[in-house]
N, C-alpha and C positions, 0 to 999 in steps of 0.2 A: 664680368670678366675678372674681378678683382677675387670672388669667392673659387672662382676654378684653381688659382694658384695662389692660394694665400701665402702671407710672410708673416708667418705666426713660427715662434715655437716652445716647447714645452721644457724646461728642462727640472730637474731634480738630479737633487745632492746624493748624489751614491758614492761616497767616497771607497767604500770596502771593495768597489771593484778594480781599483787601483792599486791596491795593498797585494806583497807578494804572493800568497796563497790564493788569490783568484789567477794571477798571472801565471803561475804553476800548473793551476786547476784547468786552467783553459787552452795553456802550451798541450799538455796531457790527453784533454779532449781532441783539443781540434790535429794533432800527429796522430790520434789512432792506438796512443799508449794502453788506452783502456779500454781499447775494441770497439763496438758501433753502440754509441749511446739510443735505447730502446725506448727508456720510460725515466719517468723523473720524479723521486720523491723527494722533497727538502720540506724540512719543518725549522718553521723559527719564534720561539719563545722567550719570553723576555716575563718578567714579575713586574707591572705596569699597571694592577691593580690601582695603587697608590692615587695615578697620575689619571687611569682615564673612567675611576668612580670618584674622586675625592671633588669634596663642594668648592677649594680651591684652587681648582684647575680646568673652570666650564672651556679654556677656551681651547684646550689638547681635547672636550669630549663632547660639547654641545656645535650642531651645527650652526653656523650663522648666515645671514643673507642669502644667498644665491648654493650654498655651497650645500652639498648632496648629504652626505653622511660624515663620521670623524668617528675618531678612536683607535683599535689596534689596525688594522686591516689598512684604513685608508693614509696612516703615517709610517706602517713598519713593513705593510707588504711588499710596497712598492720595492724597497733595499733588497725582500730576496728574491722579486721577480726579476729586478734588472742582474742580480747574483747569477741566476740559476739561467738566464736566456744568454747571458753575458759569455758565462763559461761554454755553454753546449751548444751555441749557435743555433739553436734550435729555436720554432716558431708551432705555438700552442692549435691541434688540430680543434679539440674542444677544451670545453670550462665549464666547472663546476663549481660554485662556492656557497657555504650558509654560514651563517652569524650567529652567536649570540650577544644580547645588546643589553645593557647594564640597566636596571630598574631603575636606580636613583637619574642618570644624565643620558641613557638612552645611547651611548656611545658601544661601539661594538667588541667588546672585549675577548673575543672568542671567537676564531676564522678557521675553516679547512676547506 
């Protein structure tokens, strides 16, 4: 009984979606300002080499215990998925994604 409606929940820090330009971006979308949203491309890049190859930084790029993968994807994607569903109200029909994953710590430094 208890797994039918569990009381779990998930949350993460997306603060940018609070910040005026999402709030603008999203008034915009959801009145209609910018017509029927079709298709969605956003890209977001950051220079984080530093942080998810450097040997002083295993714990932003090695996985540990139980936890799946780490690096760009699984700490910065999150900020423009909640961005970009946030603004268009929109819910993904399909998904697509590949990595590239760092030689030295195996962290995925490279997402599309």
């Amino acid at each position: 009984a208890a797994a039918a409606s569990p009381q779990l929940a998930l949350l993460v820090n997306n603060t940018a979606n609070w910040q005026p330009g999402f709030l603008e971006a999203r008034k915009a979308v959801r009145q209609g300002v910018l017509g029927e949203v079709r298709s969605v491309s956003c890209v977001f890049a950051a220079p984080l080499g530093w942080l998810f190859e450097g040997a002083d930084h295993v714990r932003w790029s090695r996985s540990e215990g139980s936890m799946r993968g780490n690096g760009f994807g699984w700490g910065q994607l999150s900020h423009t998925f909640a961005w970009v569903f946030g603004v268009t109200g929109l819910t993904p029909a399909t998904v697509f994604a590949a990595a590239v994953h760092s030689e030295s710590t195996g962290a995925d430094i490279h997402d599309a």
